[in-house]
N, C-alpha and C positions, 0 to 999 in steps of 0.2 A: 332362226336364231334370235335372240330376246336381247335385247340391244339397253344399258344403261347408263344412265352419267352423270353418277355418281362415283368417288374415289372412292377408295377403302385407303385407311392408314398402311404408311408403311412398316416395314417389320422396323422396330430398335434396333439399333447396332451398335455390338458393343465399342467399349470407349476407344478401341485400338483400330478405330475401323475408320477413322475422319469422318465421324457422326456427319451424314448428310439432312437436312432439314426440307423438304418436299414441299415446296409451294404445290398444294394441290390444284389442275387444272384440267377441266371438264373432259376428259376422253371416253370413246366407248368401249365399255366391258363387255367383252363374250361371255356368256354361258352356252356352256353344249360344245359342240363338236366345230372346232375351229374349221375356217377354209382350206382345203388343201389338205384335213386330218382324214385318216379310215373310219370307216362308216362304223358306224355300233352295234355290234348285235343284240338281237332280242332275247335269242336262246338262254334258260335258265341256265348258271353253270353246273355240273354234275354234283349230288349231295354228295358232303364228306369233302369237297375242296376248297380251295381258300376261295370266299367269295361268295360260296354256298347261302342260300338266307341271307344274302344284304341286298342292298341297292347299286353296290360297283357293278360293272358292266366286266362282265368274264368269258372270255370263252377261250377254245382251241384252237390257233390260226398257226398256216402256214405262213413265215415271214421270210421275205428275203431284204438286201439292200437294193439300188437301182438298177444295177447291174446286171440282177435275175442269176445268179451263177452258183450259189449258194442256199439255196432254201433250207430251212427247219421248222418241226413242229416246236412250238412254244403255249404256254397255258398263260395268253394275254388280257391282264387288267388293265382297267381304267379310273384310275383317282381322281375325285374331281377337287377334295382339299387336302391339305399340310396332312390332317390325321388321317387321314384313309390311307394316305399314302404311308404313312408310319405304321399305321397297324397290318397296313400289308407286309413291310420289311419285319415285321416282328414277327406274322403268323406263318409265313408261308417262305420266304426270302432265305432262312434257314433249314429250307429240307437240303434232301441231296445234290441237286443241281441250282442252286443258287437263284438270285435275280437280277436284271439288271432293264436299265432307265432308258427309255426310245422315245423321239420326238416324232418329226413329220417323217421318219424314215429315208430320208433319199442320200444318205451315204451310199456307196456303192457298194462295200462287202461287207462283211458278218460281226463290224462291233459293236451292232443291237440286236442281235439276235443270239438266244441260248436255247438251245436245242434241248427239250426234255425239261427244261429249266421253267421258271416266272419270267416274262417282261412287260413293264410298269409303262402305258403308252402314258406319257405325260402330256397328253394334247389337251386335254381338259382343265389343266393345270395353265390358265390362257388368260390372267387379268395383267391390266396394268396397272398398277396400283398408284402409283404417286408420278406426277412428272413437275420438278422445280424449271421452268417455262425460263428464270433468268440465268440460273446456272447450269442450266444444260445437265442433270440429272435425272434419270427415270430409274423408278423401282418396279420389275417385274416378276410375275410367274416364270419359271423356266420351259414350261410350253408356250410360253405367247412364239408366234413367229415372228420372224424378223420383218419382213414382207409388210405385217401387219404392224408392226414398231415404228415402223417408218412410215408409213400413211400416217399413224397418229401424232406423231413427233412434228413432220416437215411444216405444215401451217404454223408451226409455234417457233420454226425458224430453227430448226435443227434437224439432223441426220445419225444414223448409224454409221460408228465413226468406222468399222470394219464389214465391208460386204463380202460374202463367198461369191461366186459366178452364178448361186441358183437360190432365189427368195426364198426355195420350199426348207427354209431349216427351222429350228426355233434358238430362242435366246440360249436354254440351256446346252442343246448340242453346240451350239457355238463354242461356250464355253468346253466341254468336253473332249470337244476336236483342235481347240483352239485354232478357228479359222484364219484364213487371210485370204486379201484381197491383192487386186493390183497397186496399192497405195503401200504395201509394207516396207518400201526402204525407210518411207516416214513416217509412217503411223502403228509400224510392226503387226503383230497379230495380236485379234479380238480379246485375248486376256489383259493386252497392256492398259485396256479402257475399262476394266472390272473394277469398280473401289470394294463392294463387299460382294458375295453368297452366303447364300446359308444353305448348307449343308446335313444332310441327313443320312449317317451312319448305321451300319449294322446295327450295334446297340439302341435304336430307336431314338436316338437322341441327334439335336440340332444344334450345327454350331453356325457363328458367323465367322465366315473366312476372310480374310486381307492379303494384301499383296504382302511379299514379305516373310510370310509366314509358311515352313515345309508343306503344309496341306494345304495352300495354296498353291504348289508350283507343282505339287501331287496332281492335283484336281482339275490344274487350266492345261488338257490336254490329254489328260488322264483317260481318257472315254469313259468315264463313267463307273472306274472301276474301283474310288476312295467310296462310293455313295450316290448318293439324288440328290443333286442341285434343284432344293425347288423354288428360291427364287436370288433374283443378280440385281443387284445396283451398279448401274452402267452411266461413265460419261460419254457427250454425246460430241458431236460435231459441230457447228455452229456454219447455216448457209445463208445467202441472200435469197437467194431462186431456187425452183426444183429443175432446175437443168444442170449440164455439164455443156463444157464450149470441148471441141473436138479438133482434134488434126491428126490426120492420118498419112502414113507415107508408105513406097515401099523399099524392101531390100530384095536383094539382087538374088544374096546368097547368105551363108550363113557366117560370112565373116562380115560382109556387109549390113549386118542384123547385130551383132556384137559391138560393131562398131558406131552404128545409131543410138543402141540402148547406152551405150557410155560416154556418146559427148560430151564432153567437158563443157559446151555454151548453156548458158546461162538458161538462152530461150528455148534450149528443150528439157530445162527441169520442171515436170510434172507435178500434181500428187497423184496423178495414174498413169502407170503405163504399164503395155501387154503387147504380144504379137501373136499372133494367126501364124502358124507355119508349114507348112504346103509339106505334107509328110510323106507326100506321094513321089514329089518332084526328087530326081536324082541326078548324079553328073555335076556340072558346074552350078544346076539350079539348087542343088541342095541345101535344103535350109532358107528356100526365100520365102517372105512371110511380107504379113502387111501389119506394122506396128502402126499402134494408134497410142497415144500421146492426150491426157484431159485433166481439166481443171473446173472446177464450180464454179459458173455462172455469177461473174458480180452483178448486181440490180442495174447499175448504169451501162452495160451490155446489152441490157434490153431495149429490142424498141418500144417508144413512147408508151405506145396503148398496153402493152404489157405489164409495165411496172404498175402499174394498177393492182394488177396481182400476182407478184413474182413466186410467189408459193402455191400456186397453184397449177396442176400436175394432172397428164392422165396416167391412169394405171392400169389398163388396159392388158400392156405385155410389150416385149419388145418390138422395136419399130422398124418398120421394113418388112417383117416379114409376113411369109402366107400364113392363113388361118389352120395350126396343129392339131392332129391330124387330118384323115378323112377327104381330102380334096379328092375330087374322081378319078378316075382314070391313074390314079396315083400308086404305083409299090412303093413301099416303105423305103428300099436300097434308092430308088429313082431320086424319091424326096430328100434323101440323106446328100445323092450326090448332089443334085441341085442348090442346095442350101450353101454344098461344099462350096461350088462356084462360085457363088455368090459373096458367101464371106471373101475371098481371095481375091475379090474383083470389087465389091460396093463400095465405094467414096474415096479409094484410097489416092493417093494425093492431094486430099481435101482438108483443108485448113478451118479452123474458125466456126463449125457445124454447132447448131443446138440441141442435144439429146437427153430426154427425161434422163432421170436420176433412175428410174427402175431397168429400162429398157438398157442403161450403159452397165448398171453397175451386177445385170444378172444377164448374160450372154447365153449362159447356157440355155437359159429356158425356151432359148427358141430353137433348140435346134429337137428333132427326136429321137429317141436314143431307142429302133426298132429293131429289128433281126428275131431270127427265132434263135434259142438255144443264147439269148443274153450276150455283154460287154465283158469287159472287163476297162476297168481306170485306171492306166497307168501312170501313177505321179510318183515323181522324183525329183532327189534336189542334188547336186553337188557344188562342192564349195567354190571360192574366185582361186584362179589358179589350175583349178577341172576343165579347161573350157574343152580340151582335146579329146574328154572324156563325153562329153556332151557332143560334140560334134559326130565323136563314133556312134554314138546310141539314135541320136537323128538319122544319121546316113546309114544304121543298120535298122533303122523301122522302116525308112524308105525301101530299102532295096527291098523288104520284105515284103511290101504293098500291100499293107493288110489293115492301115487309117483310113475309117472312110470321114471322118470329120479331120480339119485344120485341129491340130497341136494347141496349147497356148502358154508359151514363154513369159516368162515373170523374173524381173529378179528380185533375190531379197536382202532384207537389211539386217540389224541382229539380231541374236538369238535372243529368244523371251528366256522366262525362267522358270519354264515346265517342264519338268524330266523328261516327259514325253514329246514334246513342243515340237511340229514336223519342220518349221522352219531352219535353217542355218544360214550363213550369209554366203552368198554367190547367184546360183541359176535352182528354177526349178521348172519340169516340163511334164505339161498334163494331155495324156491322149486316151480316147476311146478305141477298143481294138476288140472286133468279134470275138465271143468265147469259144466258136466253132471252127477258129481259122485252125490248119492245119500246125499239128505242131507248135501251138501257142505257149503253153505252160513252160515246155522245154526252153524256148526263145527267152523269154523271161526272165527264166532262171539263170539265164547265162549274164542279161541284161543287168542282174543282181549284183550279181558277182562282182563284174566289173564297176560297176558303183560301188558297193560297199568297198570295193580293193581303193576307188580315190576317194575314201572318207565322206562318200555320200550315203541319202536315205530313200527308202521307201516311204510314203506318206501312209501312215494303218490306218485314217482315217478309214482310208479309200479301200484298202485292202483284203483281199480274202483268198490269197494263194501262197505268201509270200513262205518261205523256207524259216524256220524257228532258229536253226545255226547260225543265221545270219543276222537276227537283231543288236544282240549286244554290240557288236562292232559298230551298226549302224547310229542304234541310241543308245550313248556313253552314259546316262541317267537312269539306266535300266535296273541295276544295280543298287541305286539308293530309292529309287521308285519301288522295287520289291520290299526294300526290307520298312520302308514306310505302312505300304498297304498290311504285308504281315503283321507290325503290330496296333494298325486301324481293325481289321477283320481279318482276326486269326483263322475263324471257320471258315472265309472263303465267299460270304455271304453273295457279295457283289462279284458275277463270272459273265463272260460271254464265249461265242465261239470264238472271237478274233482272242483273247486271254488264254483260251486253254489251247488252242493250235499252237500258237506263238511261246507259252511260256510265260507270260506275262504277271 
């Protein structure tokens, strides 16, 4: 990769946007195929398709999300600017199966993949364009990844103020999914730090978007289906260090898990907190988890010789664990369970720990997500008030034994203001669950029910099973989200498979 450091201006925004002004400050520009992106093919694409006779990279790839459970053929481009991408949605974006915008891919089910259809990998789409160094503003591509935002950002004393569990995303799926972190009672989800996009429409045309505004609350969550984000003007976070200070404890059970996550003392308000929940354990055990509890690293927390250089960080990968995959003598199931252990037993009762900012704030990445025949991601939320509803669904994935990773418990704060926005305020619980276990979809399905019955959701980020009868109940914005996108792209331009299953 061809490495530069040089800025490029940021795009203009219009007046309605809190014009930001971009101290430009020396970061590296990718060209080519970012870390962590799909390789490129060589192969010419077929004459007579879109893509035919140019210089975009085209071909016919099977995609699926991370979860493996879903595959489709798709006719995959690669833009590398604003106009390629534009003339792509103009030439080709209006046939019969539509198009739709894919980043680093590792959502788990199908809402970047269109079957029959175009999908736009936006990885190449990977600069940063502007970063104001004293007001904590950076203007990006919507392919840059996050991973890589935050390597660039944290020497200049700032952070990505919303992380997912896995650095493999980019800026723009952020926006799309409208992510969240463990920080969301106070920091809510990654749209609440959007000041503008610019957006690109069916009609080939580009607008800048602001909070505020209906196609912005379309679009922060939207997956992708107002248009292409192709690039986000984001506030940032402001740290001392690249570390987090840590404390970890455990709970017994799942009232005693409930009852941690909402003490009222002072000293265990966070701005993160999660738990680890042993989905295996049943009986009186069910529900014990090992919550961990963090906060940023102030500079006088360090010892001496540190503060030297408190922004300085490895990034290696998370800490503690084995080198993924490959160890000898290893199955896949073995390493899964081991890992299990481990998380439900490392550090917990430990107070006061130092842990990079990458290794804390992307957990997932260390675990591997193997089996043959794929996962599935079950994430869900229900509100305060649900807790007996939660409780069932825990002590009914237990009894089922069919988790081979620890759960992880989050709770959240309010609801942003995307139609689509997976968040709501109370509990939300995420678990990995073979796609081959017996009887799975069925379980599920029942698992739905009962949530939607106490005013809870499915997460579609994640999704690619979920029953279409059952949205509107789940997301109350379903409703004015259609009748938005109808008159944004009446033909339909923008589809995926999770939009046409669902109804979307």
């Amino acid at each position: 990769m061809a490495a530069e450091t040089a800025v490029a201006p940021a795009p203009t925004p219009t007046p309605a946007s809190a014009p930001v002004a971009p101290v430009p400050v020396p970061v590296p520009l990718v060209d080519g195929t970012p870390d962590g992106a799909p390789g490129s093919s060589t192969d010419d694409p077929p004459a007579g398709l879109p893509g035919a006779g140019t210089d975009v990279d085209a071909d016919f790839e099977i995609l699926t999300g991370r979860g493996r459970t879903a595959p489709s053929l798709a006719y995959v481009l690669r833009p590398r600017t604003y106009e390629e991408t534009a003339a792509a949605v103009l030439s080709y974006g209006h046939g019969t199966r539509g198009a739709i915008a894919r980043g680093l891919g590792r959502a788990h089910g199908d809402a970047a993949q269109n079957a029959g259809g175009t999908v736009l990998d936006l990885t190449r789409l990977a600069r940063i364009r502007a970063v104001d160094a004293v007001a904590g503003v950076v203007v990006c591509d919507a392919g840059t990844g996050l991973y890589r935002l935050a390597r660039a950002v944290l020497p200049l004393g700032w952070c990505v103020p919303v992380a997912p569990a896995t650095r493999h995303a980019t800026v723009g799926g952020a926006v799309a999914a409208d992510v969240h972190g463990a920080n969301h009672p106070g920091s809510g989800s990654f749209s609440r730090h959007v000041v503008s996009l610019d957006l690109l429409t069916a009609d080939g045309q580009t607008h800048t978007v602001v909070p505020g505004m209906p196609l912005f609350d379309a679009t922060t969550g939207g997956l992708g289906l107002t248009g292409v984000i192709l690039s986000v003007t984001l506030r940032l976070l402001p740290v001392e260090t690249a570390l987090v200070t840590v404390a970890t404890e455990r709970a017994g059970g799942f009232d005693d898990l409930l009852a941690r996550f909402t003490d009222p003392d002072p000293g265990h308000r966070h701005r993160y907190t999660a738990a680890r929940v042993d989905l295996l354990a049943r009986g009186a055990a069910t529900g014990r988890a090992v919550l961990t509890r963090a906060d940023h690293t102030p500079r006088e927390a360090l010892p001496a010789r540190a503060r030297r250089t408190p922004l300085a960080a490895p990034w290696s990968g998370p800490d503690g664990l084995p080198g993924l995959p490959g160890l000898p003598g290893w199955s896949v199931a073995a390493l899964i369970d081991d890992l299990r252990a481990r998380a439900m037993s490392a550090d917990a009762g430990a107070t006061g720990r130092f842990r990079s900012l990458a290794s804390f704030l992307h957990p997932r990445d260390g675990f591997p997500h193997g089996g043959r025949g794929g996962f599935v991601r079950y994430e869900f939320a229900v509100g305060h008030g649900h807790e007996e509803t939660l409780r069932r669904v825990v002590g009914r994935i237990a009894a089922r034994g069919c988790a081979r990773s620890p759960g992880v418990l989050k709770r959240f704060g309010e609801t942003g203001p995307g139609l689509l926005s997976f968040p709501l305020p109370g509990w939300t619980l995420a678990v990995d669950l073979p796609a081959s276990h017996d009887g799975l979809g069925g379980f599920l399905d029942t698992l739905d029910e009962e949530i939607a019955a106490a005013g809870g959701r499915v997460r579609l980020a994640e999704d690619a099973r979920l029953r279409p009868d059952l949205v509107e109940s789940m997301y109350p914005g379903l409703g004015a989200f259609r009748e938005l996108r109808a008159a944004l792209d009446p033909g339909a331009v923008f589809v995926s498979d999770l939009a046409r299953r669902l109804g979307l």
